[in-house]
C-alpha positions in Angstrom: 97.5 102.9 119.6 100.5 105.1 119.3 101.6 106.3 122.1 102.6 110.5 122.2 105.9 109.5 123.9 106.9 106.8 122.3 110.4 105.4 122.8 111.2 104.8 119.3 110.9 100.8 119.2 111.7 99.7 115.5 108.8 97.8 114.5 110.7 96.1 111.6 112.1 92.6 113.5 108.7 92.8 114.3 107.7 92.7 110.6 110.2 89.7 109.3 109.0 87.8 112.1 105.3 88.0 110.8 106.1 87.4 107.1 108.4 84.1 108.4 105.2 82.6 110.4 103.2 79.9 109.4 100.3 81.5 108.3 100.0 84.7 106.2 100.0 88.4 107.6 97.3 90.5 106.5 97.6 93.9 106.2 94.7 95.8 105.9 95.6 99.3 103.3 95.7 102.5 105.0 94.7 105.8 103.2 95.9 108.2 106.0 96.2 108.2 109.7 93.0 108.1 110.6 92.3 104.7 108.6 96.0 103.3 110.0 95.0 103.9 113.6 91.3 101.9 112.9 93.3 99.1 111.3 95.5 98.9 114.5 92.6 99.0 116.6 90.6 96.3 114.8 93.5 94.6 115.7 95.8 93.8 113.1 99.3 93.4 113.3 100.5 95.3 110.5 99.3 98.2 108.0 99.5 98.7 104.4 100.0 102.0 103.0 98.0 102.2 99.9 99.5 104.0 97.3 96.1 104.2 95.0 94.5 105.5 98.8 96.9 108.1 99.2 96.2 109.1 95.8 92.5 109.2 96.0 93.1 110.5 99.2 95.1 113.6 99.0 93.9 115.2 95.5 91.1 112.8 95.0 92.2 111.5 91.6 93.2 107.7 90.4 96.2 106.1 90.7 98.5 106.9 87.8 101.6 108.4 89.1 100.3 111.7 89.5 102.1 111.9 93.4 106.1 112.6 94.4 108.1 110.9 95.6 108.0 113.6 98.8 104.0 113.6 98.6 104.0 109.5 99.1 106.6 109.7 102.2 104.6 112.4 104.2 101.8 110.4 104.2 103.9 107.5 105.0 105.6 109.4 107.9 101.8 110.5 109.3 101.0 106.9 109.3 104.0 105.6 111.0 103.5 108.4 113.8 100.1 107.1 114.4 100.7 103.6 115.0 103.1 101.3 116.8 102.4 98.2 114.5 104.5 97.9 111.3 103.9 100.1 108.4 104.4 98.5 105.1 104.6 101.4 102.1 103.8 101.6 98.4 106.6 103.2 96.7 105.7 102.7 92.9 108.6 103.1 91.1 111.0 104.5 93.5 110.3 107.6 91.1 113.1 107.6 88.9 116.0 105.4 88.0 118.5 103.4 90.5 119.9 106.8 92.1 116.4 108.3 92.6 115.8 104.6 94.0 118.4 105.0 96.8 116.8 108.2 98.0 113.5 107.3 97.8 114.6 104.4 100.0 116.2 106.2 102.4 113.5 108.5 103.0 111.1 106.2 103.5 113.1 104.4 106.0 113.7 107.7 108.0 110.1 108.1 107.8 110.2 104.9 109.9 108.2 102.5 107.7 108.7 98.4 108.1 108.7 97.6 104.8 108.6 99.3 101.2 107.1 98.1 97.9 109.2 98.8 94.1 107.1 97.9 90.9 109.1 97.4 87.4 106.6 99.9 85.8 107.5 102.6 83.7 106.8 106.0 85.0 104.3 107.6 85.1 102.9 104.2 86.8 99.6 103.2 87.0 97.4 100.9 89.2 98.2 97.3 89.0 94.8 96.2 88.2 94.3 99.2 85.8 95.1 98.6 81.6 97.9 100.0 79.8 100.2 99.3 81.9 104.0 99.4 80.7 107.0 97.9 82.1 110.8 98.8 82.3 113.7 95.9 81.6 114.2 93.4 83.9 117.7 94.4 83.7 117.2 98.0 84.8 115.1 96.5 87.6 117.0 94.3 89.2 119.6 96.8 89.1 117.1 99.3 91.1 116.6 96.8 93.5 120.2 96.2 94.2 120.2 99.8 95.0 117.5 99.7 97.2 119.1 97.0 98.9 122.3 98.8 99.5 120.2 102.2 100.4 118.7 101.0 103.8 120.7 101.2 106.9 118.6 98.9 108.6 119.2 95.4 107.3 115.4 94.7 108.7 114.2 97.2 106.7 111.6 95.2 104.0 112.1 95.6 100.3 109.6 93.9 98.5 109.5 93.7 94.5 106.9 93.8 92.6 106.2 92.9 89.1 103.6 93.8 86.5 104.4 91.8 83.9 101.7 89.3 84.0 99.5 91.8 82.2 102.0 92.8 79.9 104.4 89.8 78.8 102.6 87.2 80.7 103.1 84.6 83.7 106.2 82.8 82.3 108.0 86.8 82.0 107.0 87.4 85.5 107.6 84.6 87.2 111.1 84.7 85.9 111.6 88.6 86.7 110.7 87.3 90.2 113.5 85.1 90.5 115.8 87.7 89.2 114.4 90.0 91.5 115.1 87.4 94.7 119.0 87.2 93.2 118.9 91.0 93.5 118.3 90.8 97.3 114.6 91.7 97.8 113.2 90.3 100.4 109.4 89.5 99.5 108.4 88.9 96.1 104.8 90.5 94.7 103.3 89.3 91.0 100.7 91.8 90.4 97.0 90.5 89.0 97.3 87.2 88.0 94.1 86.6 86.6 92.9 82.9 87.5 93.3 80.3 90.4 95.1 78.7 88.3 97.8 81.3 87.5 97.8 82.1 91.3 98.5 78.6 92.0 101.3 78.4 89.4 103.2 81.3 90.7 103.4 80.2 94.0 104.5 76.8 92.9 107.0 78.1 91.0 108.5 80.8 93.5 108.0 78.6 96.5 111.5 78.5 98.6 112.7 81.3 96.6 111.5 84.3 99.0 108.5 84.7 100.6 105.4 85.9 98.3 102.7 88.5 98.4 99.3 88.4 97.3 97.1 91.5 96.8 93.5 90.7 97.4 92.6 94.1 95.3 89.2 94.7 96.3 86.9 94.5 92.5 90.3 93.9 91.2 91.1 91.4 88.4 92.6 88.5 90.7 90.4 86.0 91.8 88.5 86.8 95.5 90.5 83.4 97.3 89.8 82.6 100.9 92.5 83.2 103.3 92.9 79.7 103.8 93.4 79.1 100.2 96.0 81.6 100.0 97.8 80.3 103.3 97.8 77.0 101.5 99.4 78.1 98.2 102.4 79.7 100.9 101.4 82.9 100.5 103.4 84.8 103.4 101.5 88.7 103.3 98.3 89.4 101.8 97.1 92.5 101.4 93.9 94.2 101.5 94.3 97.6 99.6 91.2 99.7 99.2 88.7 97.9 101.0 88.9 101.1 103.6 89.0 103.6 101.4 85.5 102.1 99.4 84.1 101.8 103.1 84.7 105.3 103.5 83.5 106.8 100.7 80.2 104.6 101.3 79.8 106.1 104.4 80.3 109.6 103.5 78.1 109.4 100.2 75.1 107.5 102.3 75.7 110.4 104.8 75.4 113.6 102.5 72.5 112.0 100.7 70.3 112.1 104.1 72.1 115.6 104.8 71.2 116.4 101.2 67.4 114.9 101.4 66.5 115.7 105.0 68.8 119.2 105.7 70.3 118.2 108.7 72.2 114.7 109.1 70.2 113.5 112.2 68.8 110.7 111.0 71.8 108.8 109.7 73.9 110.2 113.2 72.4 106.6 115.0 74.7 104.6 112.7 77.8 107.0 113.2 80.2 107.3 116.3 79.3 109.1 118.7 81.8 112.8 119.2 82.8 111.0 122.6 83.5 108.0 121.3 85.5 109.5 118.0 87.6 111.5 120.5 88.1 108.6 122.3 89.4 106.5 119.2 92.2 109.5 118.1 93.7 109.5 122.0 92.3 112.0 123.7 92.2 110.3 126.7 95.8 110.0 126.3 96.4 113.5 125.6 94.5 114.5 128.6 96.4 112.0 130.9 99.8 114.4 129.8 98.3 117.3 130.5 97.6 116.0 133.7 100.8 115.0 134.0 102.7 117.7 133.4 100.5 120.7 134.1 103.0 120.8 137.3 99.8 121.0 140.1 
């Protein structure tokens, strides 16, 4: 849990040592702070920030570019403040060309995030397990990436690359856009929703030793559901598990308003819910109560 006076520790050594480890990091997606500081306390060592999440999040609509730039860095800077593991950070498409690239990249890094995500979409972007995607050159990319690269005063700052071209131009188109993407200087490589074992398999065969690799295990997306195991096996160094929070929550909430809805009050679902002591607890309360303590000045 975050501590209020927190002495600034970088948590981004932190994050290159977990993606260099033998077995893969997972990184559970956050929505907001709330969901970041329950991923921390499950116990994981890092957090993703969820860029369709945000979006559902914040004006409750799908995941088609519709946020800034600015909008997708607040929310990254309330989830950085709330945790002391590493933040990871969907940045779509940096939101513009090369120049709007090294911006975008340094505000997320003041924000304080770990690591940050650049797709080769064209923007307006959409979800990468949504149809109609389309996708800019791999020229214009790669030079985008060399930007980001160059943006980030912290040489441990993460950039990761992602590619969407396996739903668009196919495996061969992104598995070579990967390697481009490694010569540009990203650090982690990402090809979005492959669609079979099979593919998955071939990807990481043919991108092994070139950078480390990401897989997104989109919850309902269109990539097969593999085990962790499997997925450690194929070298898979982060995996990712989007949504999975978000759906929770909105479970929860619906299952709650219908009994509120049926029964007028919301007693009884409230046996199955935190209790208000134990909700305060879990948002540092204690911890805020141990300052005032300490410097009420009695």
């Amino acid at each position: 849990m975050a501590d209020l006076l927190s002495t600034g520790r970088t948590p981004r050594a932190r994050l290159r040592e977990l993606v260099g480890a033998s077995a893969p990091l997972v990184a559970p997606g956050a929505y907001d702070a709330l969901s970041a500081r329950l991923i921390e306390q499950a116990g994981f060592d890092a957090v993703y920030m969820t860029g369709f999440g945000t979006t559902a999040s914040l004006i409750g609509r799908p995941d088609i570019g519709l946020l800034s730039g600015a909008e997708m860095v607040d929310n990254a800077r309330r989830i950085v403040a709330a945790v002391d593991v590493p933040v990871i950070a969907d940045a779509d498409t940096g939101y513009g060309n090369a120049i709007n690239v090294v911006r975008t990249v340094q505000l997320y890094e003041q924000a304080g995030v770990a690591g940050i995500q650049l797709e080769d979409q064209v923007m307006p972007k959409k979800c990468g397990h949504m149809s109609g995607k389309l996708l800019i050159g791999a020229d214009e990319m790669v030079g985008k990436l060399r930007a980001a690269v160059e943006a980030r005063r912290d040489p441990d700052l993460l950039i990761i690359a992602r590619t969407d071209a396996v739903a668009v131009t196919g495996v061969d188109d992104a598995i070579a856009r990967a390697r481009s993407f490694a010569d540009a200087g990203a650090d982690l490589l990402f090809v979005e929703a492959p669609t079979s074992e099979e593919d998955i398999a071939r990807v990481a065969k043919e991108l092994q030793g070139v950078a480390p690799l990401v897989f997104n295990w989109a919850e309902g997306g269109r990539t097969p559901p593999l085990s962790l195991e499997r997925i450690g096996e194929l070298g898979f160094s982060l995996v990712i598990y989007p949504i999975g929070t978000l759906l929770a929550a909105t479970a929860g909430i619906r299952a709650l308003l219908q009994t509120l809805k049926s029964d007028g009050t919301p007693t009884a679902a409230l046996p199955g819910l935190p209790s208000f002591g134990e909700f305060t607890d879990l948002i540092g309360l204690p911890e805020v109560q141990a300052l005032e303590q300490r410097f009420s000045g009695s």
